[in-house]
VEXVEX-794851 format. One record per atom (N, C-alpha, C): residue in one letter; x, y, z. Coordinates in steps of 0.001 Angstrom, whole numbers, plus 500000, padded with zeros to 6 digits. Each point is the difference from the previous one (the first is absolute). Example, Ala and Ser with C-alpha at 12.3 -4.5 7.8 and 13.67 -1.06 7.14 Angstrom:
// VEXVEX-794851
A513190494310507800 A499110501190500000 A500900501200500000 S499650501050499280 S500820501190500060 S499230501090500730 
***
This chain:
// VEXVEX-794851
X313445798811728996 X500983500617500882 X499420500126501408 X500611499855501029 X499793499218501365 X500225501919500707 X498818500338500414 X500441501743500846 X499490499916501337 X498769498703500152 X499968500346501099 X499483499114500881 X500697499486501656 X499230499075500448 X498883500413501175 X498765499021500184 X498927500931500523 X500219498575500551 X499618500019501903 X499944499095500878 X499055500545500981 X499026498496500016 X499565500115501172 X500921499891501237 X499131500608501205 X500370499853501299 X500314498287500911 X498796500201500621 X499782498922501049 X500121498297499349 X501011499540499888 X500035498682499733 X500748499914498963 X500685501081499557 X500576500014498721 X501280501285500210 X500105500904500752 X501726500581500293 X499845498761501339 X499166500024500792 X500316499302501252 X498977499125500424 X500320498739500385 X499256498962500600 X499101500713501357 X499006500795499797 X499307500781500911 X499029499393500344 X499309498875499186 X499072498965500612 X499266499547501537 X501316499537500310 X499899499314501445 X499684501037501346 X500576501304499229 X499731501199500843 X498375500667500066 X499769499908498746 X498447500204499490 X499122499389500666 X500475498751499923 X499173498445500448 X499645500504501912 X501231499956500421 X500076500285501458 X499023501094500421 X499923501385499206 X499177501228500104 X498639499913499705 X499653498945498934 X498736499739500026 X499226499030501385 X500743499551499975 X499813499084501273 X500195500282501479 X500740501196499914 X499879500876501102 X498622500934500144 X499699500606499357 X498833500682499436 X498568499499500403 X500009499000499193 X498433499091499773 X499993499199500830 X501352499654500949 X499246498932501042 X499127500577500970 X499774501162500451 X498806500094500699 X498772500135499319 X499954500285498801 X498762499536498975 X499874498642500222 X501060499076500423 X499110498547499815 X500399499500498642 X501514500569499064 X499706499608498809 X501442498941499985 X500215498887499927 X501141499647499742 X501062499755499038 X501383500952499788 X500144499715498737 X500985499059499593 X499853499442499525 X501045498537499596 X500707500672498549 X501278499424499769 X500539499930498769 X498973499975498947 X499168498991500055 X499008500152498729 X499199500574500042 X499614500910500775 X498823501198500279 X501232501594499404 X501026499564500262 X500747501036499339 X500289499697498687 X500398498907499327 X500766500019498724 X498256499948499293 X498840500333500128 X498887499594499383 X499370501771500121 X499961500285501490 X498860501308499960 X500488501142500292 X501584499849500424 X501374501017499804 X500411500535499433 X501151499303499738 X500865500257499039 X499919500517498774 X500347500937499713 X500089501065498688 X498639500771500180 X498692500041500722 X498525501058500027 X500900500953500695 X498387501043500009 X499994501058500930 X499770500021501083 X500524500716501080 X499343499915501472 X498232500040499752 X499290500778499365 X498926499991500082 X499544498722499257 X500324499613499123 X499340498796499276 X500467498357501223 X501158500261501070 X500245498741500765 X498896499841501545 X500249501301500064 X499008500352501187 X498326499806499969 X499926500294498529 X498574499838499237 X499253498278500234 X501366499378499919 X499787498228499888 X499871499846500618 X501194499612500891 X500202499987501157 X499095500273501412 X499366501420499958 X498982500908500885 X498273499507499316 X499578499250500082 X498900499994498909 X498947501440500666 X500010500489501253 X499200500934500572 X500656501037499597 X501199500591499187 X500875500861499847 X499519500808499061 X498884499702498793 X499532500997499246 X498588501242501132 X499847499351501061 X499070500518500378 X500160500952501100 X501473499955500080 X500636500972501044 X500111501354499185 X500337500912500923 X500657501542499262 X500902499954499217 X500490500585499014 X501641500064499485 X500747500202500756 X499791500795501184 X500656500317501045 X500717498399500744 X499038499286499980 X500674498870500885 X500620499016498848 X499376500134498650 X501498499096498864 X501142500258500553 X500452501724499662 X500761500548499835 X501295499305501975 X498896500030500798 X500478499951501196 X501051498380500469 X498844498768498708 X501036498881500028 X501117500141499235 X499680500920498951 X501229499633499118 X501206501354500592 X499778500601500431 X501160500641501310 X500394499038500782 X499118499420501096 X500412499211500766 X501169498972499621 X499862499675498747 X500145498549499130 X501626500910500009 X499970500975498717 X501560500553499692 X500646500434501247 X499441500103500999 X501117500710501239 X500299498595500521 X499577498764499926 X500123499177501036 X501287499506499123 X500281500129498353 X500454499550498749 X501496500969500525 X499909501034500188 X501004500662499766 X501012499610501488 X499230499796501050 X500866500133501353 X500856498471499682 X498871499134499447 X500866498204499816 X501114499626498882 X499689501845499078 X501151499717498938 X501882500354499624 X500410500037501816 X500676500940500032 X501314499395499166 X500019498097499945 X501025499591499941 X500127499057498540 X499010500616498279 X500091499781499779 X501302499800498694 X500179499445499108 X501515500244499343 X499147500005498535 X500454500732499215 X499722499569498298 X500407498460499738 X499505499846498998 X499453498825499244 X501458499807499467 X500948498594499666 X500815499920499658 X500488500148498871 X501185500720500110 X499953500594498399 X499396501218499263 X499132500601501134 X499193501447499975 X501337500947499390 X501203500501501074 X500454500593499553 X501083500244499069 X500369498751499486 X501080500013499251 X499105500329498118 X498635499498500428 X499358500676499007 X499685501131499325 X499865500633501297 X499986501325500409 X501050500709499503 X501248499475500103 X500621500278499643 X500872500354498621 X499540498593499368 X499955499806498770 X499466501067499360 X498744500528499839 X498613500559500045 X500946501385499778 X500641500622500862 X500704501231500038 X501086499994499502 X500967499327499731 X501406499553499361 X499317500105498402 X498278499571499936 X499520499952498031 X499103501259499584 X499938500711501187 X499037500724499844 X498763499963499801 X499609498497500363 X498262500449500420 X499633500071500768 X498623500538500439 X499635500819500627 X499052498544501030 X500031500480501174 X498925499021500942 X499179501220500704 X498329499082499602 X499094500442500530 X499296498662500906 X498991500913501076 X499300499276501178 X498887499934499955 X499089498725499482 X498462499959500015 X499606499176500858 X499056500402501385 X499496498915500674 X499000500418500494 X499041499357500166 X498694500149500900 X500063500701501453 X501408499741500519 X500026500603501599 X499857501873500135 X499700500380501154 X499856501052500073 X501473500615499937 X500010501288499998 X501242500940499668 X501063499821501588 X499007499813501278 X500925500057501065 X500837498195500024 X499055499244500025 X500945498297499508 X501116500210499170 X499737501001498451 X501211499451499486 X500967501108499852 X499711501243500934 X500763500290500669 X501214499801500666 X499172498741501307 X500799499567500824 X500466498713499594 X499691499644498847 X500239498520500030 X501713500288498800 X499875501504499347 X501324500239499242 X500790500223500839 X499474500410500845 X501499501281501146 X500655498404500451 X499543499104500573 X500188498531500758 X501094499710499335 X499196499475498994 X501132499606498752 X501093501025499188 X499686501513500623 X500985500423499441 X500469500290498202 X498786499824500153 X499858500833497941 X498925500534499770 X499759501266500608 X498750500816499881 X500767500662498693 X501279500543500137 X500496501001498825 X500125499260498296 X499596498482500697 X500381499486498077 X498878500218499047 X498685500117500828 X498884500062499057 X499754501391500038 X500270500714497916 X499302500913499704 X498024500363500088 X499669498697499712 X498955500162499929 X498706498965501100 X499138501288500907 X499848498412501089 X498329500517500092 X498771499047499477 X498788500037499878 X499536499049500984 X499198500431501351 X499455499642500646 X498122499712500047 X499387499305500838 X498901499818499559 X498887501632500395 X500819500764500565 X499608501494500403 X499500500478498772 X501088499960499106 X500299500566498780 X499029500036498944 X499398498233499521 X499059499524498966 X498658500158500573 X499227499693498965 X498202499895500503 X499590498736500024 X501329498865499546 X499631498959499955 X501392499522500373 X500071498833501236 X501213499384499918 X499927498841499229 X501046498583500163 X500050498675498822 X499313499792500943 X498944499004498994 X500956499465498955 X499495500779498566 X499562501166500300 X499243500644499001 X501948501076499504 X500149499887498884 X501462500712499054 X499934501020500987 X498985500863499626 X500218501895500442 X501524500296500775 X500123498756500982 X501295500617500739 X501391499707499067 X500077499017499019 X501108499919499267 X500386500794499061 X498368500193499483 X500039501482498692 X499971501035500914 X499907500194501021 X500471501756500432 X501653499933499790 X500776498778500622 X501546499996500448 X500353500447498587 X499378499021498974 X500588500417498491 X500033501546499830 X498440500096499809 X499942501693500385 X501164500536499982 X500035500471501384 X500999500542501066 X501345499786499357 X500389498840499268 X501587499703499445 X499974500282498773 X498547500689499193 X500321500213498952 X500829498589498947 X499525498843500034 X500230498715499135 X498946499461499873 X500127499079499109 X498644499152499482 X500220499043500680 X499220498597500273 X499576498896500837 X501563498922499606 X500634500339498085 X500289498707499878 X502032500498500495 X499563501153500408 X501254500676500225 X500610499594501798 X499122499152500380 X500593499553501613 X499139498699500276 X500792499869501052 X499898498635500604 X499378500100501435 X498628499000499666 X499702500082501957 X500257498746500847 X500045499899501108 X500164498970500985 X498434500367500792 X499659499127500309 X499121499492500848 X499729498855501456 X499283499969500212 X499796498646501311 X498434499068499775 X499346500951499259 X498421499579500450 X499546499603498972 X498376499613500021 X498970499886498438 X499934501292499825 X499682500962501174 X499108501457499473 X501233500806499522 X501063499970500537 X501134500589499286 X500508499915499145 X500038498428499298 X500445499553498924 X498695500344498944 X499181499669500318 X498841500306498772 X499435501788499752 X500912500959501257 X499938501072499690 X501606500132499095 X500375499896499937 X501739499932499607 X499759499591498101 X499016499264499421 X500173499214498940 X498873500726499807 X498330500239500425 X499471500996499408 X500582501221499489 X501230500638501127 X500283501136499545 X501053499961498403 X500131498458499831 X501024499420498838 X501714500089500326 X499847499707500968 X501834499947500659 X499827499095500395 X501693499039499212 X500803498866499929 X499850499938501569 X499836498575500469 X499861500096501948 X500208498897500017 X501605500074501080 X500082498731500925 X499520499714501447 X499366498915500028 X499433499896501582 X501042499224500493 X499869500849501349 X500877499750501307 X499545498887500659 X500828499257500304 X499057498791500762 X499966499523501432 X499819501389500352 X499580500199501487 X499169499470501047 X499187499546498961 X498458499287500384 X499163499024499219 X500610500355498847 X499280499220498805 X501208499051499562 X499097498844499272 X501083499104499202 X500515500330498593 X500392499526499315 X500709500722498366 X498970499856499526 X499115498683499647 X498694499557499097 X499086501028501101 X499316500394500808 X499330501158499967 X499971500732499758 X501240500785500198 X500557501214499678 X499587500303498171 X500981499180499035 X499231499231498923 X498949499988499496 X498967499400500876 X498446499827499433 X499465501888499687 X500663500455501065 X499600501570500240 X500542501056499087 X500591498887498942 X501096501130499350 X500727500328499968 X501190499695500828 X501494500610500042 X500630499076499090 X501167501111499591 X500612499671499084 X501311499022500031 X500005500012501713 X501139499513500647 X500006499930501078 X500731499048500769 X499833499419501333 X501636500392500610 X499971500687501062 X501289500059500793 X499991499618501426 X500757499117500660 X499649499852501677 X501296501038500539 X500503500689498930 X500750501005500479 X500811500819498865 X500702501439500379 X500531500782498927 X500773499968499297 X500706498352500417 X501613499598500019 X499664499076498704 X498020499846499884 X500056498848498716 X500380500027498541 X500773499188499686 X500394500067498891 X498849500609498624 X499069499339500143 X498724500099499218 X499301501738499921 X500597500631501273 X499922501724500038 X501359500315498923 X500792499892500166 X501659500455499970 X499723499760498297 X499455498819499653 X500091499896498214 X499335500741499179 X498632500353500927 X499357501034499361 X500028501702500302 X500631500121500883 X500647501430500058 X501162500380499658 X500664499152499624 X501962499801499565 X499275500720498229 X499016498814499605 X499394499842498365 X499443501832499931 X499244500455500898 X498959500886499807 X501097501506500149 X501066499810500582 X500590500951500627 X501245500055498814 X500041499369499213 X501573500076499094 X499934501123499045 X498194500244499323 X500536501284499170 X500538501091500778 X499372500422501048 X500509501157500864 X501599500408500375 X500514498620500535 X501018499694500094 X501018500464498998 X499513499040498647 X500779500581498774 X499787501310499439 X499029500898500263 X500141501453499649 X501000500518501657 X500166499535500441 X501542500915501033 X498610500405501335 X498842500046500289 X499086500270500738 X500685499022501545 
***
């Protein structure tokens, strides 16, 4: 029985990528660091600010925490001013919708800090759909390590085989399937056979895919048929 869907953020409600991409590259070009598409889809996409900055900065373990802390500010404010005009992912809300018309419940797991996905719900305009929203503030460990998927469970009171996650990344997807939740990757960035190699259970280039719709139509019918 289908209670609850748990979604990542960045690359998966919204194509936030290119915005990311731009902020890193705003950031580190006076470091001297250049970042190309494949410096993002490789030492980016889905880490932590501290684990990208870590690569990225090779002199960066030898600074204060004080000055980590100071790129990865720099990094989210430059993120938030360039994100004013982004839209959900197609098919986001009619899901959403769905989702509330069946009564399950949507929760928010992502690596970004609490002020990003903040601002990145208000944008899009569905801060109020997610009951449940775990930021990387929150855990002692972000993905691709579970902790952040088993807190959301936590928090919703269901077991792993009781919802469905969406993803974008390796570290998200291989936190998503450690935590033992059914996960389709978004293919935001990745191809289906990567996505795949990493474990997902399913490939969508959007919400509208049929290949979502068969397995939540399937997962969602006992509920349905008790009057829920």
């Amino acid at each position: 029985m289908l209670k609850a869907l748990i979604f990542d953020m960045d690359g998966t409600l919204v194509h936030s990528d290119p915005v990311h991409l731009e902020a890193f590259a705003e950031v580190l070009k006076a470091e001297g660091v250049d970042i190309t598409e494949e410096i993002y889809r490789t030492s980016i996409i889905g880490h932590t600010n501290e684990a990208i900055f870590a690569s990225l900065l090779p002199h960066l373990p030898h600074l204060p925490v004080e000055e980590h802390e100071a790129y990865a500010e720099r990094k989210e404010a430059a993120f938030r001013r360039l994100a004013r005009e982004l839209k959900p992912l197609e098919g986001l809300i009619e899901l959403l919708d769905w989702a509330n018309n069946h009564g399950v419940r949507i929760a928010l797991v992502t690596n970004a800090p609490l002020l990003n996905a903040t601002h990145i719900l208000d944008i899009l305009g569905i801060t109020d759909r997610f009951e449940v929203k775990v930021t990387i503030e929150e855990v002692e460990r972000g993905k691709p390590d579970p902790l952040p998927y088993l807190t959301a469970l936590e928090r919703l009171g269901i077991r792993a085989n009781e919802a469905v996650a969406f993803e974008d990344s390796p570290s998200g997807m291989r936190a998503a399937k450690a935590a033992g939740l059914f996960s389709f990757g978004v293919l935001t960035g990745l191809t289906a056979d990567e996505m795949r190699e990493i474990g997902a259970d399913g490939a969508i280039v959007t919400f509208h895919d049929r290949a979502l719709w068969e397995i939540l139509e399937h997962r969602a019918a006992p509920q349905a048929a008790s009057g829920r």
